[in-house]
C-alpha positions as CSV (number, residue, x, y, z in Angstrom):
1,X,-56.0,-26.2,16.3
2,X,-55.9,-23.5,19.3
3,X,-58.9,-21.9,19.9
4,X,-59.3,-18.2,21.0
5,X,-62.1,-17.8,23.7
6,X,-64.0,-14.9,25.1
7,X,-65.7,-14.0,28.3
8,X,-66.9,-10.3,29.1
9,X,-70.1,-8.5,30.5
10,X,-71.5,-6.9,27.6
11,X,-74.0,-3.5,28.8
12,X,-75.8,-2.2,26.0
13,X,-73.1,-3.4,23.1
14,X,-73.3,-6.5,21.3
15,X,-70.9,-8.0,18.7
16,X,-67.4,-7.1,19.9
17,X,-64.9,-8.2,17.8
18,X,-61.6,-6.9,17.0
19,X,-61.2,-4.5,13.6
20,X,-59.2,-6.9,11.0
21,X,-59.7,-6.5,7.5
22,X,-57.0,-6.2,4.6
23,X,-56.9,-2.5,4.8
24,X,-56.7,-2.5,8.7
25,X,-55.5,-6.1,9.8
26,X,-55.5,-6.9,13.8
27,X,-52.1,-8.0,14.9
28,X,-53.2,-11.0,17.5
29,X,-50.6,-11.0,20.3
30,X,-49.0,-14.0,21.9
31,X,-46.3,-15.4,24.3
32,X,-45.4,-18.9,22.7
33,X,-44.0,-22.1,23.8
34,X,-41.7,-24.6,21.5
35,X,-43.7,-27.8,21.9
36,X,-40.5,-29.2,21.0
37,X,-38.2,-28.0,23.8
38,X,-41.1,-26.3,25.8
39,X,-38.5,-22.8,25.1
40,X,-40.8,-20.0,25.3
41,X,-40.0,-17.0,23.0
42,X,-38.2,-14.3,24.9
43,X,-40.5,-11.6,23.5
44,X,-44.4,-11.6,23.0
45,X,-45.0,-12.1,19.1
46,X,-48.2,-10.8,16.7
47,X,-50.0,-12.8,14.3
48,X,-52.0,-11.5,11.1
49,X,-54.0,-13.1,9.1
50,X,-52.8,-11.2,6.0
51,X,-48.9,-11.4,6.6
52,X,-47.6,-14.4,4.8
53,X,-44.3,-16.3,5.5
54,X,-42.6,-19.2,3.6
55,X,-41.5,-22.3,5.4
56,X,-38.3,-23.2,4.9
57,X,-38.0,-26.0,2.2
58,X,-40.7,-24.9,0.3
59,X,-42.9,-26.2,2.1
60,X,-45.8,-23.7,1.9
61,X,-46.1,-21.0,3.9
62,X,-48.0,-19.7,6.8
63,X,-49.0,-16.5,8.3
64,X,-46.2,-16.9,11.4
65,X,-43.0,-19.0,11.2
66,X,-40.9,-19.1,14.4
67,X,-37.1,-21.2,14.3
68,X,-37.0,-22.3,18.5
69,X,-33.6,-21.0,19.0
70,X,-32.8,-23.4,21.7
71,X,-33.7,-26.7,19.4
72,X,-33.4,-25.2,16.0
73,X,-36.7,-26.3,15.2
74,X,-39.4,-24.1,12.6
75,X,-42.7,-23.7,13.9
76,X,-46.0,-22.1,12.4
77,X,-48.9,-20.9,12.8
78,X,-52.0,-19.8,10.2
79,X,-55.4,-18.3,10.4
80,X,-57.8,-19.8,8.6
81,X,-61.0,-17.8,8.8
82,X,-62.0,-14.7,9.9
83,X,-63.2,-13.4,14.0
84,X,-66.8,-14.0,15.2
85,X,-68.3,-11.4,17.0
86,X,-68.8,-12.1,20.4
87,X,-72.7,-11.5,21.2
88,X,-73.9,-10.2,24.5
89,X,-75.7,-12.7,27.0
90,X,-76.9,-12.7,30.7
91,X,-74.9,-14.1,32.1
92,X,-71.8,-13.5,30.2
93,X,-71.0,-16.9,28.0
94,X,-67.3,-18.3,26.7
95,X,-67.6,-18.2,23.1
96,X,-64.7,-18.8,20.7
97,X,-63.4,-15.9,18.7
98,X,-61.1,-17.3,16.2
99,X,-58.9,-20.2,15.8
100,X,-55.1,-20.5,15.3
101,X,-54.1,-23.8,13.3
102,X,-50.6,-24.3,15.2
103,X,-47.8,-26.4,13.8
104,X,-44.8,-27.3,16.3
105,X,-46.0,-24.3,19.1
106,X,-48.5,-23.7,21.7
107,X,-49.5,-20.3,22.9
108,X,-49.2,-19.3,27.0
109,X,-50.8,-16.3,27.2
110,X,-52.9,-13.6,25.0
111,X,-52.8,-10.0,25.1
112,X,-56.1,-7.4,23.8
113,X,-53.5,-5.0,21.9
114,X,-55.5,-3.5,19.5
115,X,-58.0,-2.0,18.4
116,X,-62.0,-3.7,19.0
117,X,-65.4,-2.6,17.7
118,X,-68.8,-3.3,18.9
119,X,-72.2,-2.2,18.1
120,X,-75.3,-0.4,20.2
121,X,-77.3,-3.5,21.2
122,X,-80.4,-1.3,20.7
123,X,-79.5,1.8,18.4
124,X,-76.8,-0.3,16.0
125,X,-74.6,2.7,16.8
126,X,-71.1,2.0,15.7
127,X,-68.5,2.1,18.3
128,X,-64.6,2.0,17.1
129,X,-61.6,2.2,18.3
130,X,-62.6,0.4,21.9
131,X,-59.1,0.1,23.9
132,X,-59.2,-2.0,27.0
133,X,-57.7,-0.7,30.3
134,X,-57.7,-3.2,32.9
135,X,-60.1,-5.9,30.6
136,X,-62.4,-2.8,30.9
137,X,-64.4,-0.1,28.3
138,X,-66.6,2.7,29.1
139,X,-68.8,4.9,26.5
140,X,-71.7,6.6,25.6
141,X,-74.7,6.1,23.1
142,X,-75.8,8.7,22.1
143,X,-78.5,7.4,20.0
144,X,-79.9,5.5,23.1
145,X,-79.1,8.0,25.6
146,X,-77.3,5.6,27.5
147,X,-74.1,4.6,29.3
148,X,-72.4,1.4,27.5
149,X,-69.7,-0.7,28.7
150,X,-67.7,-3.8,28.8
151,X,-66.2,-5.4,32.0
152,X,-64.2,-8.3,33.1
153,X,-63.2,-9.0,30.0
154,X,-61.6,-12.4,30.4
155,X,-59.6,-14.3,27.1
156,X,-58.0,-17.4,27.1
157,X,-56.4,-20.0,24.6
158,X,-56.7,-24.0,24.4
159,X,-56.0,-27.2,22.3
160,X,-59.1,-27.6,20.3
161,X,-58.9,-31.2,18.5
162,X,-62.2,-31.0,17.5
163,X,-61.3,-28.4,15.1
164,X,-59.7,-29.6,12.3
165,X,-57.0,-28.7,10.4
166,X,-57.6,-26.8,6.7
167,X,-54.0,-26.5,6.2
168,X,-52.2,-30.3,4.8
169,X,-48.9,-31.5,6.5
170,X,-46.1,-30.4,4.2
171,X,-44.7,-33.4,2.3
172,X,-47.6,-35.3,2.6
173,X,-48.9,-37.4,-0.5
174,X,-52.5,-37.8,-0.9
175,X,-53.6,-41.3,-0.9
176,X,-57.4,-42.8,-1.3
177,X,-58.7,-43.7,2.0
178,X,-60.2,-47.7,1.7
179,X,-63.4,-48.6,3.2
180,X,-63.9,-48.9,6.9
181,X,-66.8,-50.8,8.7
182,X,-68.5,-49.0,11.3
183,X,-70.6,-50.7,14.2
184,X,-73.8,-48.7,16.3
185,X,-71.8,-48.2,19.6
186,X,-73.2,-48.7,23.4
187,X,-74.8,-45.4,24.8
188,X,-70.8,-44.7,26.9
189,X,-72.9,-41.7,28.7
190,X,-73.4,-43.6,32.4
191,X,-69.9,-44.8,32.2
192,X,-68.4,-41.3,31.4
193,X,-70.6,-40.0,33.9
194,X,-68.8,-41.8,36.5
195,X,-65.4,-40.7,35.5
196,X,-66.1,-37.0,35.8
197,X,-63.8,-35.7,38.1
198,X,-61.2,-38.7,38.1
199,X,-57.8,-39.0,36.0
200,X,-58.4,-41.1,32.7
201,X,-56.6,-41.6,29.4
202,X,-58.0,-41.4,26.1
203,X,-56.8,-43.4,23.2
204,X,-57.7,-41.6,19.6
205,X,-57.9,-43.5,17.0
206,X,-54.7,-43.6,14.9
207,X,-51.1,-41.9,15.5
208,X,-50.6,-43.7,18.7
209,X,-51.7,-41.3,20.4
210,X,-53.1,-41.0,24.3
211,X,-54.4,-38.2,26.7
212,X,-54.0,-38.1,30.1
213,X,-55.7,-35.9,32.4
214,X,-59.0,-34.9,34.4
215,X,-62.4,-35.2,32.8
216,X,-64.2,-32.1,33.5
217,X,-67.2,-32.8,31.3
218,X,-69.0,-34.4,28.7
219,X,-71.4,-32.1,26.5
220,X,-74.6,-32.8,24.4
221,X,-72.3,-34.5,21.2
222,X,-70.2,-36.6,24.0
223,X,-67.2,-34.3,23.0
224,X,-64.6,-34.5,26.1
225,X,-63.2,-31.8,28.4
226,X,-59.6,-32.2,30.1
227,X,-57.8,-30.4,32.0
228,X,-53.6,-30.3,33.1
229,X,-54.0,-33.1,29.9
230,X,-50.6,-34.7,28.7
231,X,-49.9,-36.3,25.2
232,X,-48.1,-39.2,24.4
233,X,-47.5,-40.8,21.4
234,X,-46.0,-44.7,21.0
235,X,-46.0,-44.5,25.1
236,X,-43.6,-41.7,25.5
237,X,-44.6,-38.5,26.8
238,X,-44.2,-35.7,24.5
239,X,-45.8,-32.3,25.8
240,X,-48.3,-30.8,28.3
241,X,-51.2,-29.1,26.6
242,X,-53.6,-28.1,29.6
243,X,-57.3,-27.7,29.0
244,X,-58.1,-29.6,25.5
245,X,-61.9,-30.9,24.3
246,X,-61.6,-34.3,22.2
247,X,-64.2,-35.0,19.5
248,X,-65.8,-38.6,20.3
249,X,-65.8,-39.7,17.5
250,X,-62.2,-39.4,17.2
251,X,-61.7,-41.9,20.2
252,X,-61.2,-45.5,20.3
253,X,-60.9,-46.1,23.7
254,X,-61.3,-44.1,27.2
255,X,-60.1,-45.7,31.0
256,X,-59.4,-44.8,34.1
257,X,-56.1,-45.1,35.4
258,X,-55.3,-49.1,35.5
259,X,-59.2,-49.8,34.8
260,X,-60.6,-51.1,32.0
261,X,-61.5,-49.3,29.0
262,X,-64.7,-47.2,27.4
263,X,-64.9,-48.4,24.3
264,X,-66.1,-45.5,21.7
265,X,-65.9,-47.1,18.4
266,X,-68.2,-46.0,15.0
Protein backbone atom coordinates (compact mmCIF):
# COMPACT_ATOMS: atom_id res chain seq x y z
CA UNK A 1 0.00 0.00 0.00
CA UNK A 2 1.43 3.66 -1.01
CA UNK A 3 0.52 6.13 1.21
CA UNK A 4 -0.25 9.79 0.23
CA UNK A 5 1.28 12.35 2.83
CA UNK A 6 0.70 16.01 3.51
CA UNK A 7 2.70 18.83 4.91
CA UNK A 8 1.46 22.56 4.73
CA UNK A 9 1.17 25.73 7.08
CA UNK A 10 -2.39 25.97 7.62
CA UNK A 11 -3.46 30.09 8.72
CA UNK A 12 -6.88 30.29 9.68
CA UNK A 13 -8.21 27.09 7.58
CA UNK A 14 -8.40 23.72 8.79
CA UNK A 15 -9.49 20.46 6.99
CA UNK A 16 -8.04 20.76 3.51
CA UNK A 17 -8.79 18.09 1.50
CA UNK A 18 -9.33 17.68 -2.14
CA UNK A 19 -13.20 17.85 -3.56
CA UNK A 20 -13.94 13.93 -4.61
CA UNK A 21 -17.25 12.79 -4.45
CA UNK A 22 -19.30 10.76 -7.22
CA UNK A 23 -20.69 13.77 -8.67
CA UNK A 24 -17.36 15.65 -8.71
CA UNK A 25 -14.45 12.96 -8.43
CA UNK A 26 -10.71 14.26 -7.90
CA UNK A 27 -8.40 12.90 -10.59
CA UNK A 28 -5.11 12.04 -8.33
CA UNK A 29 -2.09 12.74 -10.56
CA UNK A 30 1.02 10.57 -10.80
CA UNK A 31 4.31 9.80 -12.64
CA UNK A 32 4.73 5.90 -12.27
CA UNK A 33 7.41 3.44 -12.36
CA UNK A 34 7.01 -0.45 -13.64
CA UNK A 35 8.42 -2.25 -10.53
CA UNK A 36 8.98 -4.80 -12.97
CA UNK A 37 11.39 -3.17 -15.47
CA UNK A 38 11.69 0.17 -13.28
CA UNK A 39 10.12 1.80 -17.06
CA UNK A 40 8.52 4.92 -16.02
CA UNK A 41 5.39 5.96 -18.00
CA UNK A 42 6.18 8.59 -20.56
CA UNK A 43 3.28 10.76 -19.47
CA UNK A 44 1.96 11.70 -15.96
CA UNK A 45 -1.38 9.55 -15.37
CA UNK A 46 -4.76 10.32 -13.02
CA UNK A 47 -6.38 8.06 -10.76
CA UNK A 48 -10.09 8.12 -9.49
CA UNK A 49 -11.57 6.44 -7.17
CA UNK A 50 -14.88 6.08 -9.23
CA UNK A 51 -13.36 5.05 -12.72
CA UNK A 52 -13.35 1.32 -12.82
CA UNK A 53 -11.11 -0.86 -15.13
CA UNK A 54 -11.08 -4.74 -15.70
CA UNK A 55 -7.83 -6.62 -15.52
CA UNK A 56 -7.15 -8.68 -18.14
CA UNK A 57 -8.20 -12.35 -17.50
CA UNK A 58 -10.93 -11.58 -15.50
CA UNK A 59 -9.33 -11.08 -12.87
CA UNK A 60 -11.24 -8.23 -11.15
CA UNK A 61 -10.77 -4.96 -11.83
CA UNK A 62 -9.32 -1.89 -10.37
CA UNK A 63 -9.64 1.75 -10.58
CA UNK A 64 -6.17 2.15 -12.82
CA UNK A 65 -4.67 -0.66 -15.06
CA UNK A 66 -1.35 0.25 -16.83
CA UNK A 67 0.39 -2.63 -19.48
CA UNK A 68 4.52 -1.53 -18.98
CA UNK A 69 5.15 -1.20 -22.62
CA UNK A 70 8.72 -2.12 -22.28
CA UNK A 71 8.02 -5.66 -20.34
CA UNK A 72 4.45 -6.19 -21.31
CA UNK A 73 3.48 -6.52 -17.89
CA UNK A 74 -0.38 -5.14 -16.37
CA UNK A 75 -0.18 -3.22 -13.43
CA UNK A 76 -2.91 -1.62 -11.05
CA UNK A 77 -3.78 0.36 -8.81
CA UNK A 78 -7.23 0.94 -6.44
CA UNK A 79 -8.48 3.29 -3.88
CA UNK A 80 -9.99 1.90 -1.14
CA UNK A 81 -11.43 4.63 1.04
CA UNK A 82 -12.05 8.00 0.88
CA UNK A 83 -9.36 11.44 1.68
CA UNK A 84 -8.88 12.66 5.28
CA UNK A 85 -8.84 16.08 5.85
CA UNK A 86 -5.68 17.40 6.65
CA UNK A 87 -6.14 19.47 10.16
CA UNK A 88 -4.16 22.55 10.93
CA UNK A 89 -1.29 22.21 13.61
CA UNK A 90 1.58 24.50 14.95
CA UNK A 91 3.93 23.49 13.69
CA UNK A 92 2.75 22.00 10.49
CA UNK A 93 2.59 17.93 10.90
CA UNK A 94 2.86 15.06 7.96
CA UNK A 95 -0.35 13.45 8.01
CA UNK A 96 -1.52 10.87 5.45
CA UNK A 97 -4.27 11.83 3.05
CA UNK A 98 -5.23 8.72 1.36
CA UNK A 99 -3.78 5.44 0.36
CA UNK A 100 -3.20 3.88 -3.05
CA UNK A 101 -3.26 -0.15 -2.85
CA UNK A 102 -0.55 -0.58 -5.83
CA UNK A 103 -0.18 -3.88 -7.73
CA UNK A 104 3.03 -4.35 -9.99
CA UNK A 105 3.84 -0.16 -9.86
CA UNK A 106 5.22 2.44 -7.64
CA UNK A 107 4.58 6.08 -7.90
CA UNK A 108 7.78 8.89 -8.35
CA UNK A 109 6.21 11.86 -8.04
CA UNK A 110 2.63 13.63 -7.26
CA UNK A 111 1.12 16.58 -8.61
CA UNK A 112 -1.89 19.00 -6.64
CA UNK A 113 -4.04 19.25 -10.05
CA UNK A 114 -7.24 19.88 -8.94
CA UNK A 115 -9.43 21.34 -7.17
CA UNK A 116 -9.06 21.43 -2.86
CA UNK A 117 -11.48 22.68 -0.18
CA UNK A 118 -10.95 23.77 3.27
CA UNK A 119 -12.89 25.25 5.95
CA UNK A 120 -12.55 28.69 8.27
CA UNK A 121 -10.72 27.34 11.36
CA UNK A 122 -12.94 29.81 13.31
CA UNK A 123 -16.05 30.96 11.28
CA UNK A 124 -16.58 27.19 9.38
CA UNK A 125 -16.70 29.33 6.35
CA UNK A 126 -16.57 27.17 3.28
CA UNK A 127 -13.71 27.75 0.97
CA UNK A 128 -13.88 25.94 -2.70
CA UNK A 129 -12.19 25.74 -5.46
CA UNK A 130 -8.51 26.38 -3.63
CA UNK A 131 -5.92 26.06 -6.72
CA UNK A 132 -2.32 25.93 -5.65
CA UNK A 133 0.38 28.19 -7.34
CA UNK A 134 3.70 27.46 -6.27
CA UNK A 135 2.38 24.85 -3.13
CA UNK A 136 0.73 28.27 -2.23
CA UNK A 137 -3.17 29.75 -1.48
CA UNK A 138 -4.31 33.09 -0.45
CA UNK A 139 -7.97 34.21 0.56
CA UNK A 140 -10.19 35.96 2.57
CA UNK A 141 -12.79 35.27 5.44
CA UNK A 142 -15.09 37.25 5.41
CA UNK A 143 -16.93 35.95 8.29
CA UNK A 144 -13.73 36.41 10.50
CA UNK A 145 -12.53 39.41 8.90
CA UNK A 146 -9.39 37.85 8.24
CA UNK A 147 -6.64 36.97 5.80
CA UNK A 148 -6.41 32.94 5.35
CA UNK A 149 -3.81 31.06 3.62
CA UNK A 150 -1.89 27.92 2.95
CA UNK A 151 1.98 27.76 2.34
CA UNK A 152 4.70 25.41 1.69
CA UNK A 153 2.52 22.95 0.86
CA UNK A 154 4.75 19.90 0.64
CA UNK A 155 3.16 16.12 -0.68
CA UNK A 156 4.94 13.20 -0.93
CA UNK A 157 4.31 9.28 -1.57
CA UNK A 158 5.83 6.08 0.20
CA UNK A 159 5.63 2.20 0.60
CA UNK A 160 3.36 1.77 3.52
CA UNK A 161 3.50 -2.04 4.62
CA UNK A 162 1.78 -1.42 7.59
CA UNK A 163 -1.26 -0.79 5.65
CA UNK A 164 -2.82 -3.66 4.42
CA UNK A 165 -4.20 -4.63 1.53
CA UNK A 166 -8.38 -4.76 1.21
CA UNK A 167 -8.13 -5.88 -2.25
CA UNK A 168 -7.30 -10.20 -2.64
CA UNK A 169 -4.50 -11.33 -5.09
CA UNK A 170 -6.37 -12.44 -8.27
CA UNK A 171 -6.27 -16.26 -8.46
CA UNK A 172 -5.89 -16.82 -5.09
CA UNK A 173 -7.97 -19.62 -3.27
CA UNK A 174 -8.89 -19.09 0.20
CA UNK A 175 -7.60 -21.50 2.58
CA UNK A 176 -8.18 -21.86 6.64
CA UNK A 177 -5.15 -20.49 8.31
CA UNK A 178 -4.01 -23.47 11.18
CA UNK A 179 -3.06 -22.49 14.61
CA UNK A 180 0.24 -20.76 15.33
CA UNK A 181 1.89 -20.52 18.83
CA UNK A 182 2.96 -17.20 19.89
CA UNK A 183 5.72 -16.52 22.55
CA UNK A 184 5.99 -12.84 24.89
CA UNK A 185 9.07 -11.46 23.02
CA UNK A 186 12.22 -9.52 24.73
CA UNK A 187 11.67 -5.68 24.99
CA UNK A 188 14.07 -5.26 21.15
CA UNK A 189 13.72 -1.28 22.08
CA UNK A 190 17.67 -0.78 23.41
CA UNK A 191 18.83 -2.97 20.57
CA UNK A 192 16.98 -1.01 17.86
CA UNK A 193 18.06 1.99 19.52
CA UNK A 194 21.48 1.29 18.70
CA UNK A 195 20.92 0.62 15.04
CA UNK A 196 19.34 4.02 14.34
CA UNK A 197 21.33 5.56 11.84
CA UNK A 198 23.20 2.30 10.58
CA UNK A 199 22.32 0.01 7.41
CA UNK A 200 20.29 -3.17 8.62
CA UNK A 201 18.13 -5.82 6.95
CA UNK A 202 14.83 -6.81 7.97
CA UNK A 203 13.49 -10.26 7.54
CA UNK A 204 9.31 -10.35 7.45
CA UNK A 205 7.87 -13.12 8.24
CA UNK A 206 6.83 -15.20 5.26
CA UNK A 207 7.47 -14.61 1.31
CA UNK A 208 11.13 -14.68 1.67
CA UNK A 209 11.23 -11.49 1.84
CA UNK A 210 14.11 -8.87 3.28
CA UNK A 211 14.69 -5.10 3.55
CA UNK A 212 17.71 -3.41 3.28
CA UNK A 213 18.34 0.04 4.20
CA UNK A 214 18.83 2.83 6.91
CA UNK A 215 16.84 2.90 10.11
CA UNK A 216 15.61 6.27 10.58
CA UNK A 217 13.29 5.54 13.59
CA UNK A 218 11.38 3.46 15.69
CA UNK A 219 7.96 5.01 16.91
CA UNK A 220 5.70 4.33 20.01
CA UNK A 221 4.22 0.70 18.44
CA UNK A 222 8.03 -0.26 17.40
CA UNK A 223 6.88 0.16 13.73
CA UNK A 224 10.22 0.70 11.52
CA UNK A 225 11.32 3.69 9.34
CA UNK A 226 13.79 3.11 6.27
CA UNK A 227 15.01 4.95 3.96
CA UNK A 228 16.91 4.31 0.11
CA UNK A 229 15.29 0.63 1.42
CA UNK A 230 15.80 -2.36 -1.20
CA UNK A 231 13.60 -5.61 -1.39
CA UNK A 232 14.67 -8.92 -2.03
CA UNK A 233 12.92 -11.88 -2.14
CA UNK A 234 14.59 -15.74 -2.11
CA UNK A 235 18.08 -13.53 -1.99
CA UNK A 236 17.63 -11.73 -5.19
CA UNK A 237 17.13 -8.19 -5.41
CA UNK A 238 13.99 -7.23 -6.97
CA UNK A 239 13.30 -3.32 -6.67
CA UNK A 240 14.17 -0.07 -4.79
CA UNK A 241 11.29 1.36 -2.86
CA UNK A 242 12.89 4.29 -0.90
CA UNK A 243 11.32 5.48 2.36
CA UNK A 244 8.94 2.47 3.60
CA UNK A 245 7.69 2.00 7.60
CA UNK A 246 7.43 -1.91 8.45
CA UNK A 247 4.81 -3.10 11.00
CA UNK A 248 6.71 -5.11 13.90
CA UNK A 249 4.77 -7.42 14.16
CA UNK A 250 5.22 -8.40 10.69
CA UNK A 251 9.07 -9.05 11.34
CA UNK A 252 10.88 -12.09 12.22
CA UNK A 253 14.13 -10.94 12.39
CA UNK A 254 16.22 -7.53 12.16
CA UNK A 255 20.49 -7.25 11.83
CA UNK A 256 22.92 -5.21 10.99
CA UNK A 257 24.96 -5.81 8.14
CA UNK A 258 26.98 -9.29 8.92
CA UNK A 259 25.82 -8.95 12.75
CA UNK A 260 23.68 -10.99 14.42
CA UNK A 261 20.01 -10.77 14.38
CA UNK A 262 16.98 -8.90 16.45
CA UNK A 263 14.80 -11.32 17.01
CA UNK A 264 10.94 -9.94 16.85
CA UNK A 265 8.90 -12.94 17.08
CA UNK A 266 4.95 -13.04 18.65
Amino acid sequence: MYALTLTAELNGVTNLRPRDTEASPFWYTFMVQCTSCRETHSNAISVSRFEVNELSGSRGEANFVWKCKNCKRESSCSIKIAPKPYEQNEPPKQQTVIEFDCRGLEFTAFSPEGEWLADGIDSGTKFEGIEFQDGEWFDYDEKANDEVSIKELNLDTYLDLSLKSTRPPPNRVKTTKSPTMSFMPINPRPMLQELVNKDIVVRLKWGETEYKGRLVSIDGYFNIQLTNAQEYIDQKFTSDLGQILIRCNNVLWIKEADKGDVQMEG
